[in-house]
N, C-alpha and C positions, 0 to 999 in steps of 0.2 A: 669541455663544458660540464657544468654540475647539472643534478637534475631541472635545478629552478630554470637555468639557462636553456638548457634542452626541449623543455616545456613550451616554455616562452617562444621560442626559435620555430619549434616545428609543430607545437599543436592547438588547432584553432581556437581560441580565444576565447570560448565562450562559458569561461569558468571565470570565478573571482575565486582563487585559492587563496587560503590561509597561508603564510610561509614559515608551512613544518614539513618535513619528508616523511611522514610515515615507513615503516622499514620492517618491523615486526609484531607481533603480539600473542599474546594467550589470554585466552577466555574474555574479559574485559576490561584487561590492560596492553596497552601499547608503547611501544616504544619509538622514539622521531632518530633521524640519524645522526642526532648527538648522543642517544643514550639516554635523555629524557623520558620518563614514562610516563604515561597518560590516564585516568578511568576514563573507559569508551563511554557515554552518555548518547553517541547515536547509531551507533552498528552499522555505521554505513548508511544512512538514513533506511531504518527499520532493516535493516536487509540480515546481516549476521544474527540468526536470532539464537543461535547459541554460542556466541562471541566469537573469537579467532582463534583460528587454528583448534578448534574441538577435537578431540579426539574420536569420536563414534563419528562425526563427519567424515574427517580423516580416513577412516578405515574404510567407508562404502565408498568415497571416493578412488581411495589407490587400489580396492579390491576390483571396480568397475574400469579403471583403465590399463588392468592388466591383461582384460579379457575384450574389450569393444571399448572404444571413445566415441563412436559414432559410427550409424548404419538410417539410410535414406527410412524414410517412410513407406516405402514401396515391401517393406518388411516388416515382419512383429518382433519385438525386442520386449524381452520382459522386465525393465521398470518402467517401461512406460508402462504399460499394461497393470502391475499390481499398485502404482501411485497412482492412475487412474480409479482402481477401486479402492485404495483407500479413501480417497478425496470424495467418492460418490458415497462411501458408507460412512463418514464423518459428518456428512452434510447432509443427505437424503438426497441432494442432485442425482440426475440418471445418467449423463453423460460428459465428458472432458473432450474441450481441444488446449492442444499445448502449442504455446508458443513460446517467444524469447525473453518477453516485458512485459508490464502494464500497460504501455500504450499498443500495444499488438493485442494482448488480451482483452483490453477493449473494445480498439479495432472490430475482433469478433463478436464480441457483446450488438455492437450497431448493426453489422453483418446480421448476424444472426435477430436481431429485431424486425428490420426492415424485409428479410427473407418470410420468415414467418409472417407477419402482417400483410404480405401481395400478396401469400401465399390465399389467406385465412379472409384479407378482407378488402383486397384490391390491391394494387402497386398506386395510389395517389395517399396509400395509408403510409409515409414511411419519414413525421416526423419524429428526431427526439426528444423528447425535451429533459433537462437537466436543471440544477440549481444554478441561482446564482452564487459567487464564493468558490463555486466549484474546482478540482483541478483533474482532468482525465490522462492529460499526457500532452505529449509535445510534434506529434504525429500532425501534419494539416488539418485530418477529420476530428483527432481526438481535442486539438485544439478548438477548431468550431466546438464542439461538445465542449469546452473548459468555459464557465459562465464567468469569466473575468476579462472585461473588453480589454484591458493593459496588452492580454497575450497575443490580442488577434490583429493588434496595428500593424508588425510589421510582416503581416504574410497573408496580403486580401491579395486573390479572393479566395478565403476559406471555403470548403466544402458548403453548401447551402444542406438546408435540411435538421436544419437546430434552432433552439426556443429555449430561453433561459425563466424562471420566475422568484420573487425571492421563496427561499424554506420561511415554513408556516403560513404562505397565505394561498389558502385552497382554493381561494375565489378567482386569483390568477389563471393557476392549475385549470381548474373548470373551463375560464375562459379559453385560455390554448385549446384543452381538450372539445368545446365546440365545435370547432371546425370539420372533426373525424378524419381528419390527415395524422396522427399521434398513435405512434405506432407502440412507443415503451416513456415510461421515464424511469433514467439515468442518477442515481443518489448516490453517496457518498456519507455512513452513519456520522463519520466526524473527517470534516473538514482539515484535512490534514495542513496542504499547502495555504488553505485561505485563514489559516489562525488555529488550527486543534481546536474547532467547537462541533461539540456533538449536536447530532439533530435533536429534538424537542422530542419525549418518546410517542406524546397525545398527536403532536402532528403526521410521524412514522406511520403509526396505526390508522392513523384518518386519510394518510394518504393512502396504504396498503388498500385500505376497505373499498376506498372510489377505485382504484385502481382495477379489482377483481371485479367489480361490477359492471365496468364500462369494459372489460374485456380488454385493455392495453396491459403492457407488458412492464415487470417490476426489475430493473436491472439494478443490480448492486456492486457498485465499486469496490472492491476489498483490496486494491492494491498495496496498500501500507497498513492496513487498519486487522487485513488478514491472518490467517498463519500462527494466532493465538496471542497476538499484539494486544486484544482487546481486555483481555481474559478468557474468551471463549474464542473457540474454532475460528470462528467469523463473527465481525460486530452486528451483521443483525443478527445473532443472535442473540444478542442481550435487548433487543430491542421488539423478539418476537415475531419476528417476518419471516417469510418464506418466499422470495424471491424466487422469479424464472429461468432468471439467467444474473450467472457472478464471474465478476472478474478477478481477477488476485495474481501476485508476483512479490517482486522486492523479498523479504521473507522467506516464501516457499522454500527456494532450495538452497538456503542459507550460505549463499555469499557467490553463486554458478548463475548466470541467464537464464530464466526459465518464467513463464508466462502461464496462465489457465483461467481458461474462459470453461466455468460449470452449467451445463446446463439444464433445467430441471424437466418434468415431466411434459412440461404443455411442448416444451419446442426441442425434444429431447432428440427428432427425428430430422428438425427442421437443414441440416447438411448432410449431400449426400455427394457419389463418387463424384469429384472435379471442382466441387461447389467452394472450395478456402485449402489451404494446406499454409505448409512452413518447412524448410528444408532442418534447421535445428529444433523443431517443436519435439519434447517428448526424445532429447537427446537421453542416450541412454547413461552417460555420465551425472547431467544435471539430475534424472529421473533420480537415479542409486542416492545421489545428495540431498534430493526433496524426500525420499524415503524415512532417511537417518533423519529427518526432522519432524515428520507430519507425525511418524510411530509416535514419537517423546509429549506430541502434545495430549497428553492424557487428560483427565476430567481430575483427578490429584496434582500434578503439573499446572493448568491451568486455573485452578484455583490460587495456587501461591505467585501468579502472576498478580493477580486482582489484592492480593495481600501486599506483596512488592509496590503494588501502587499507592495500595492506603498507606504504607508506612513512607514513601515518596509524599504524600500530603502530610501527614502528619508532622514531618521533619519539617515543610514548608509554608505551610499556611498560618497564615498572619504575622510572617516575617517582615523583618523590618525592609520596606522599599519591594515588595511580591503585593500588588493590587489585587491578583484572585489567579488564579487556577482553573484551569481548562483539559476536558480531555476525556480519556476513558480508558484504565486498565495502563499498562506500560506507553502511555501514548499522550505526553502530557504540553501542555505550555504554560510559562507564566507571563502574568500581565503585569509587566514590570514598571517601577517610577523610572528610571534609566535608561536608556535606549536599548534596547536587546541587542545589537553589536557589540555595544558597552561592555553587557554583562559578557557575554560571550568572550571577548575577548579579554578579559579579566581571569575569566574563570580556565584560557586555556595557557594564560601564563604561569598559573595557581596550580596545573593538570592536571584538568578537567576539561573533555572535549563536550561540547553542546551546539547544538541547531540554534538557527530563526525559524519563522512562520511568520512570514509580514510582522508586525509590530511585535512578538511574543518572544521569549524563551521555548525552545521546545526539548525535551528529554524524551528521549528514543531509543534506551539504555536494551542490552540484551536480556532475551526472557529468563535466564538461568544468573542474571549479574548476584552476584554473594550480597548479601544487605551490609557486610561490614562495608563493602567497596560501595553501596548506595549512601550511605553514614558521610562515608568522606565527602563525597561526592555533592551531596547536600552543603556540608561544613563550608565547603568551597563556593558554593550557588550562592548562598545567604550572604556569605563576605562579600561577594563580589555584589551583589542587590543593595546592600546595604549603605544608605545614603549619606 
């Protein structure tokens, strides 16, 4: 049997693949197993963030399994340990736990919310609340936490202990927050899966402000949004905030399983011996791979991400059959007259691989992609939008 058939035959269903074999690539071109080559436009959803097969990943990866692939937790291994401080001195957080994913690194985020809050203000304190639009992961818990009722039909009864409201209206917030069961709320700066819309920055900040005052707790989703996707380190950063606890994955360790849940000063303490673990958290291969990425995201680096994206608008905006434009930094959707399968499929015949996001275009190109290959890339979009 061919792969499509083997696929099909032995692995659960729960994909709607595109039918192209992917087989190889460099940097941010690919090739399918005719030979076909591709511009990557999603990396994997957000994940390759220095396209394939990189060379300085390349090297801390084969350098890292020639000496350890993996050792339990019950011992120190040093990339976990120096990607740990890099991630706390990149961000001003005090402490990391690593896991496998985003929805595991959230996981922790709730953990560590609801731990802290009995700790600090009783255990009847341990809602969370979230946006709605939201998406946290595909976990039971993380899915109650994802403020999209679609997701939670087919697997009640979720986790109880979640509150969705829509972003921007504070007087919702408030009213949740009445009760004083509202242990954190749970944001996401831009809406990846509910459409690539970024939060409102006057709402971020008004939320942030009630938030430190009523003493609940500011969790920040950086699962895709992370890792210098935004143009900075982390997208609240551009937004000003200083969150107590962040999550992030996808990205990090540019294209290896690896999860981190950051935690900052207030609940820096809040796990202690026996309280969470992970048997691959903090592997030391993945670590060596998130190494080779997190160094490269410099304050010069990430600045010609934010460049990469203005010229990503530039080439797009007010294109014939592109409605508007969404996003932040390498992290974009367009709001197309077309169907977005339409385009998409269009654009991977043309090739050019590209995302949805519910009704949108999204491009999630790697952070290093060459501008002649965003040029093309572009050329490709507008044909294919083009009514």
């Amino acid at each position: 049997m061919n792969t499509f058939d083997l696929d099909k035959t032995y692995i659960a269903g729960t994909y709607k693949r595109f039918p192209v074999e992917i087989v190889s690539g460099k940097g941010s071109l690919v090739k399918d197993v005719n030979g076909k080559e591709y511009i990557d436009m999603g990396s994997g959803i957000a994940v390759t963030s220095f396209g394939v097969a990189d060379d300085a990943w390349i090297a801390a990866v084969e350098k890292q399994i020639h000496s350890l692939q993996h050792m339990s937790n019950l011992y120190y291994t040093s990339p976990c340990a120096r990607l740990a401080e890099a991630l706390c001195k990149k961000t001003g957080m005090a402490k990391v736990f690593f896991s496998n994913s985003g929805a595991e690194a959230n996981e922790c985020t709730i953990k560590a919310a609801r731990k802290w809050a009995a700790e600090h203000k009783g255990p009847a304190c341990s809602t969370i609340v979230t946006l709605e639009n939201s998406f946290h992961g595909r976990t039971l818990t993380t899915l109650a936490a994802t403020g999209q009722e679609h997701y939670h039909e087919l697997y009640q009864p979720l986790t109880p202990g979640f509150a969705s409201f829509p972003a921007g209206n504070m007087d919702a917030l408030k009213k949740l927050c009445a009760s004083g069961t509202v242990a954190a709320v749970l944001i996401e700066c831009v809406q990846g899966e509910g459409g690539v819309i970024p939060l409102d920055p006057a709402f971020a900040k008004e939320l942030a402000a009630y938030l430190k005052e009523q003493d609940i707790l500011l969790i920040v989703d950086e699962v895709q949004t992370g890792n210098g996707r935004s143009g900075k380190m982390y997208a609240y950063m551009n937004y000003g905030l200083q969150p107590d606890v962040v999550s992030t994955a996808k990205g990090l360790a540019g294209g290896l399983p690896m999860g981190a849940t950051l935690l900052g000063e207030k609940v820096k303490d809040v796990f202690s011996y026996g309280d969470h673990g992970s048997t691959f958290g903090g592997n030391p291969v993945a670590a060596s791979a998130a190494l080779s990425v997190v160094e490269r995201l410099t304050d010069e680096f990430l600045a010609d991400v934010t460049r990469k994206s203005e010229l990503i608008r530039s080439l797009l905006e007010g294109a014939e059959g592109i409605e508007s434009i969404s996003g932040l930094g390498l992290m974009i959707g367009l709001k197309t007259s077309k169907p977005a399968a339409e385009v998409v499929a269009a654009c991977m015949e043309n090739g050019v691989l590209c995302l949805t996001a519910k009704d949108k275009v999204r491009l999630l190109p790697a952070l290093n992609i060459p501008d002649e290959l965003l040029i093309r890339a572009c050329d490709v979009i507008k044909a294919a939008c083009n009514i």
